[in-house]
N, C-alpha and C positions, 0 to 999 in steps of 0.2 A: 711588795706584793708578790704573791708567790704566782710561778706559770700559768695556774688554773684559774685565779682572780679576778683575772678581766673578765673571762670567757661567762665565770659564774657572775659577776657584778651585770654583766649584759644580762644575764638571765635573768636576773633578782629583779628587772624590770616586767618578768610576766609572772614569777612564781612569788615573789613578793607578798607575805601574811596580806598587807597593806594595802595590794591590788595600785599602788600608785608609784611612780619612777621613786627609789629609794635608795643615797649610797652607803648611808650608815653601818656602822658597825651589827648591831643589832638584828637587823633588816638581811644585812649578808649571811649572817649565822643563818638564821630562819630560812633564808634559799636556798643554801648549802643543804640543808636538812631535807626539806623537800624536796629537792631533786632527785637529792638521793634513795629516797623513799619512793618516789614516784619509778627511777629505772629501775630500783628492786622489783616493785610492785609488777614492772610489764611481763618481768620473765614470768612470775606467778600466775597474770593473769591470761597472757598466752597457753600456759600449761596447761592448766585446768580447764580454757575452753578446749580442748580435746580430752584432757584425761579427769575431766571433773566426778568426783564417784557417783553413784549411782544411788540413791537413798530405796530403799524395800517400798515395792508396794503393799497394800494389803491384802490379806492372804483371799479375802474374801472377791479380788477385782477381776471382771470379766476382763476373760481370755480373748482375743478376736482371732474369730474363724470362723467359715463362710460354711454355705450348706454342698454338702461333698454328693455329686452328682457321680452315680455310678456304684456309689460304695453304699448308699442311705436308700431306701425305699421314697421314691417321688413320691410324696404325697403333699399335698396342699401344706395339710397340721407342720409335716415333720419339716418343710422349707420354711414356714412360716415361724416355728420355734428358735431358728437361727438368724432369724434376724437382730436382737439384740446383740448377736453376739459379733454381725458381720463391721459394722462401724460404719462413721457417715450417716447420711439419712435412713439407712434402715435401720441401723440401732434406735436412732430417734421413733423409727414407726413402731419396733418393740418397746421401748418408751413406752408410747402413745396405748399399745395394748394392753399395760401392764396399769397404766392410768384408769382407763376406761375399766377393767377388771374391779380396780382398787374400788370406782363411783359402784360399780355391781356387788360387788363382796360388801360394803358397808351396813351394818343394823346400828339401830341407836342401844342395843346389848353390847354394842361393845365399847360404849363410853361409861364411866363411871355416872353412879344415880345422882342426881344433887339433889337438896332440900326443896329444889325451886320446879323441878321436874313433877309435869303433870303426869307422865304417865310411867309406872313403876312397878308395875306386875312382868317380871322375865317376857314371858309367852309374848307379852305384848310388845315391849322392848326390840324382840329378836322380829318383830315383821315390820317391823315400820326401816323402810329402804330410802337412801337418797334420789332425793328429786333431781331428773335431772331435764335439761333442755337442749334442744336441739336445733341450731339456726344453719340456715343454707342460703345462698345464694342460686337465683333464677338459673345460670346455665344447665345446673346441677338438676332440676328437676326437666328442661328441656334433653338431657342426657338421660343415658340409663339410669344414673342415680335416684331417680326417682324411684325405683322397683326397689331401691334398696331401703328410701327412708319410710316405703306405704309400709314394706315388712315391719318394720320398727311399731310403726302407728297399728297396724293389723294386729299385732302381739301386745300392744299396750307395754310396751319397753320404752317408750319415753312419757312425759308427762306434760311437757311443752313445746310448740312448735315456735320457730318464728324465721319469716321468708319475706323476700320483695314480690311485690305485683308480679313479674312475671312467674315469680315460683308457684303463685296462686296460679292465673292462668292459664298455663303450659300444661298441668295438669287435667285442667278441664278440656282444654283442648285435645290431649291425647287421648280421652276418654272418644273425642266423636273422629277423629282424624289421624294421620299419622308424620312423624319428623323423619327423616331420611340422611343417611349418610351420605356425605360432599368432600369436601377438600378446601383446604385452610385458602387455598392459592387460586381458589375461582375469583372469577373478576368482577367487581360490585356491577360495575355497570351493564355487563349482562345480564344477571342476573335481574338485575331491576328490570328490563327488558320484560324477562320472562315471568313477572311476579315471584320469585323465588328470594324468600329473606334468609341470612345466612347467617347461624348462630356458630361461631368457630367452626370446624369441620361439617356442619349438621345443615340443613336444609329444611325449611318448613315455608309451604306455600303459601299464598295471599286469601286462597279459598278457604283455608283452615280458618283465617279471621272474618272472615265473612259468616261461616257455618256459629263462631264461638259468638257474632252478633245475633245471629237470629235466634241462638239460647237463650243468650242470655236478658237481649231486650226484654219479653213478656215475665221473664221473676224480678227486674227492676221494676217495672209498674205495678205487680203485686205487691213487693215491699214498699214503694209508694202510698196505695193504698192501704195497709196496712198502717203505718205512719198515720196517714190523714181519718182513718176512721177506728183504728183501734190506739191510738197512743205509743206505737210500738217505738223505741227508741234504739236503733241502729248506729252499731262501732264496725269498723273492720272487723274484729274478729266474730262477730252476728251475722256479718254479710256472707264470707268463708264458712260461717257451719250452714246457712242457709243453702250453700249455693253448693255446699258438699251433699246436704240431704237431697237437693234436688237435682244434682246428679245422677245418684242411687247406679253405682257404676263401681263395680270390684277394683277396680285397676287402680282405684282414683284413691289420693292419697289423704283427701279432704272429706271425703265418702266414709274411712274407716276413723278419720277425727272424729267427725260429728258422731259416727256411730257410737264410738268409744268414750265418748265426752273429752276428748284433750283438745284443750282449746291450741288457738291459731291466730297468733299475733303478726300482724303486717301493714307497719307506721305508715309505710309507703305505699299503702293500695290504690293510691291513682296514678303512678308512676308504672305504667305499660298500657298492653292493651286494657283491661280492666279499666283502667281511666279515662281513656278515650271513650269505652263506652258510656261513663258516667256523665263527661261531657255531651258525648249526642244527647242521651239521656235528659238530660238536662236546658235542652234546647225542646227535647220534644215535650214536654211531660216533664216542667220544672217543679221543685217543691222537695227532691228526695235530700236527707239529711245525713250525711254520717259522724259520729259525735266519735273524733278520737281520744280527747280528754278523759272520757269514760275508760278507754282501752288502756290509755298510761298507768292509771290507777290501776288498773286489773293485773298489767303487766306486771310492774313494781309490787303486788301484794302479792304475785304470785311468788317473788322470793321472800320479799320481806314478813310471809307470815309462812314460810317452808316449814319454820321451826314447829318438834323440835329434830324435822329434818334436816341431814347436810344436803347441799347443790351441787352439782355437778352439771357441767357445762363442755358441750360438742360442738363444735365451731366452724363450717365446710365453707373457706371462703375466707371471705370480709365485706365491708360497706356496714348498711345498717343491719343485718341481723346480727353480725359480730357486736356493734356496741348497744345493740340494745338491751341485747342482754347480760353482757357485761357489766352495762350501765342500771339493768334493774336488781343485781347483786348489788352491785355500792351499797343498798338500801339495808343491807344486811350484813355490811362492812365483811363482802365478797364472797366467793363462792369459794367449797372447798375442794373441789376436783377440777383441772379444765384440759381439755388438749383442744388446738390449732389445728386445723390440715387446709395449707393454702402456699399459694405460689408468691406470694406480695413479701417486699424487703421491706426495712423500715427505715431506709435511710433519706427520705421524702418526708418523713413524721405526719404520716398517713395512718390513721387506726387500722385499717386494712393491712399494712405489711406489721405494726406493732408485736413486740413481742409479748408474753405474758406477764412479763416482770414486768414491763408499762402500766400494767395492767393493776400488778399489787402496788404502784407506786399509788394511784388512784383510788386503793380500796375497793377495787371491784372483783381480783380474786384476795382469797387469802395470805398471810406475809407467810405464814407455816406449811401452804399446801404446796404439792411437787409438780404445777404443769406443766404440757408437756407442747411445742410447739414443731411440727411435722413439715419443713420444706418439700413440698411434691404436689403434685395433682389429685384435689381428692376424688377425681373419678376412680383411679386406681387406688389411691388409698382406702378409702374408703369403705370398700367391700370386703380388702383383707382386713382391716378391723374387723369388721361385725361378723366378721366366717372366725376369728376369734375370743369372741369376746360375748355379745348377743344372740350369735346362731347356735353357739355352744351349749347357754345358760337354756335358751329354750327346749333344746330338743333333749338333755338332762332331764330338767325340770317336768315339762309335760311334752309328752310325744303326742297325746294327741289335744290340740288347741278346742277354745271355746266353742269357734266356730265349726271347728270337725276338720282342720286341716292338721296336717303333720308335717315334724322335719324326715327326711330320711334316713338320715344320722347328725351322730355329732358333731361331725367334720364333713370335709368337702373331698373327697378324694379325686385326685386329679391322677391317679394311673388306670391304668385300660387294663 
C-alpha cells in the first residue's frame, strides 16, 4: 500500500460512489478520482467567485440614476420621470405608472378583428377603452385621498368603485363636518376621555357621528317606506347612490358616482358606522331590507360581461375591496392590467399583503399581463400616480370638463 493509501482508504469512507464504508479495490479507484476532482474543482470555484465574467446586459436595460437636484429643473413631471430609473421602490412606482398608462392607452383597434367580434367598424374599435376599477380602503378616504379618488369619479376616469363601510361614510361625514390632524402617539385613553376617535395620525370627534345620525336616520325610513309601499328592492350599492344623491354636496365622492352613474360596491356596508346606524335602525323602524345577493351578481357582471373590453384594476390597500375585485375578475379568467399600492407583506398568507402573481395563480389577474405591486403608502403614492397618469390624459384631452371645470395644466409644477 503506497504512503497515500490509508489516508485515501479513510476517505473513501465519505467520498465513496457507494455512500457506504468500502475497502475494495474498485471503490478506492472511484475515491481516488473524486477527490481529486473535488481539490481541482475548489481552486476553480474560489477563482471565479471573485473573477467570474460578466455576461452583457441588454443593450436596451435601464440605467439607475436618481433625479439630479441642482442641475434638472424641479418640477414635479421632470423628478417624477426618474423614478423608474432610481431603483427600489421608486422604480416600482414608475412600474406602477407605466401600468396605469398602459390600462389608459388601450383601445380594442389595437387587437386583431376576430370572426366572433361584434363590433368591427375602425372608428368604433379605436373608442371603446378598458374598463377599469377602483377599490380603496376606509383610511384612505378618512385621508386626503379622498379628493384624489372624488377627481377620478368627477372626470368619469374610472368605471367602478369598490370600498368598506367606513370609505362610504367618512365621506358623508366630511361633507357636514371636519377630520383633523393628530399624531400617531396620542394616548387612547385620553382621547376616549375627550370623545376624540383616532384614525392613525388623524382625529375625528364623536359629534361628527352624532351630526352623520341625524342624516342619515330620516333617508333610512324613506327607503323603508319605499320598500313597504312601492316594492323598491335595496343592495349596498342602491343604498350609496341613494345616500350620494341625497347628499347633493360637491366634495362628496358618492355625489359625483351617483351623478355620473358609476356604481359603488361595498360587501361590507355594515361593518362601521353605517351599520351601527342600520342596527338602531332596526330597533326603531324595523322592516328595512338590503339584498347583497343582488350586488354580487351586479359586481361579478360587471367584469364578467366587460367584454369586449380589457380590465384594469387599481388596488389602494387590502381587505375586502382588494379581493373583491380580484375575485369578480376570476369570472372572466382575470383582469388584464393591475397595480397594488399598499404597505401589507405576504408572509402571513394574507390577501392583503399577497402579491399579484397569487393572484394569476387563482385566475383573477391574467397569466400574460405585467402587474405591478408598489410597497409604500398609497397616501403618497397615490397622487403622484394620477399627477402622472389621469391628470395628464385629462387636461390633454379636454381642458375644459363637462361640468365647466378645468385643469390648469398638464403637470403639476412644483417650482416658484
Amino acid at each position: 500500500m503506497g504512503d497515500d493509501e490509508p489516508a485515501m482508504l479513510a476517505a473513501s469512507k465519505v467520498w465513496s460512489p457507494c455512500r457506504v464504508p468500502c475497502s475494495t479495490a474498485q471503490c478506492l479507484m472511484s475515491a481516488k478520482r473524486e477527490h481529486s476532482a473535488l481539490l481541482a474543482g475548489s481552486f476553480l470555484d474560489d477563482t471565479q467567485a471573485v473573477l467570474m465574467p460578466s455576461e452583457d446586459l441588454p443593450s436596451d436595460s435601464v440605467l439607475i440614476r436618481g433625479f439630479e437636484f441642482g442641475k434638472e429643473a424641479c418640477t414635479l413631471d421632470a423628478l417624477m420621470s426618474s423614478m423608474l430609473s432610481t431603483g427600489l421602490q421608486a422604480s416600482a412606482l414608475g412600474q406602477a405608472i407605466v401600468e396605469v398608462n398602459r390600462m389608459l392607452d388601450w383601445r380594442l383597434s389595437d387587437e386583431h378583428v376576430l370572426d366572433t367580434d361584434a363590433v368591427v367598424e375602425p372608428a368604433e374599435r379605436a373608442s371603446v377603452r378598458a374598463k377599469l376599477f377602483l377599490g380603496y380602503t376606509s383610511n384612505l378616504v378618512s385621508a386626503g385621498v379622498r379628493e384624489h379618488i372624488k377627481f377620478l369619479v368627477q372626470h368619469k376616469l374610472v368605471d367602478v368603485l369598490v370600498t368598506t363601510a367606513g370609505g362610504i361614510e367618512e365621506d358623508f361625514i366630511k361633507c357636514m363636518s371636519h377630520t383633523y390632524l393628530g399624531d400617531f402617539a396620542l394616548k387612547g385613553a385620553d382621547l376616549r376621555s375627550r370623545g376624540l376617535n383616532r384614525i392613525g395620525n388623524m382625529l375625528v370627534p364623536n359629534s361628527n357621528y352624532c351630526g352623520f345620525e341625524d342624516w342619515v336616520m330620516p333617508i333610512l325610513d324613506a327607503m323603508l317606506a319605499e320598500q313597504q309601499n312601492a316594492g323598491t328592492r335595496w343592495t349596498p350599492s342602491k343604498v350609496i347612490a341613494r345616500l350620494g344623491q341625497e347628499i347633493n354636496h360637491p366634495d362628496s365622492i358618492y355625489y359625483w358616482a351617483w351623478k355620473n352613474g358609476i356604481p359603488v360596491y361595498c360587501p361590507a356596508l355594515t361593518d362601521g358606522s353605517l351599520g351601527d346606524m342600520l342596527y338602531f335602525h332596526s330597533y326603531k323602524a324595523p322592516g328595512l331590507e338590503i339584498d347583497i345577493v343582488a350586488d354580487i351578481r351586479a359586481m361579478n357582471d360587471e367584469a364578467l360581461k366587460a367584454s369586449p373590453r380589457k380590465t384594469g384594476v387599481i388596488i389602494l390597500g387590502g381587505g375586502v375591496p382588494k379581493h373583491h375585485i380580484c375575485n369578480a375578475n376570476l369570472m372572466r379568467n382575470g383582469a388584464d392590467f393591475a397595480v397594488f399600492l399598499n404597505t401589507a407583506q405576504e408572509f402571513d398568507g394574507s390577501d392583503s399583503g399577497a402579491r399579484p402573481d397569487e393572484a394569476v395563480s387563482w385566475g383573477k389577474i391574467r397569466a400574460d399581463a405585467m402587474p405591478v405591486k408598489v410597497y409604500g403608502d398609497a397616501s403618497i403614492l397615490f397622487p403622484l400616480v394620477i399627477s402622472q397618469t389621469f391628470a395628464k390624459r385629462l387636461a390633454r384631452a379636454d381642458p375644459g370638463s363637462s361640468d365647466g371645470l378645468s385643469l390648469p395644466s398638464a403637470g403639476c409644477d412644483v417650482t416658484e
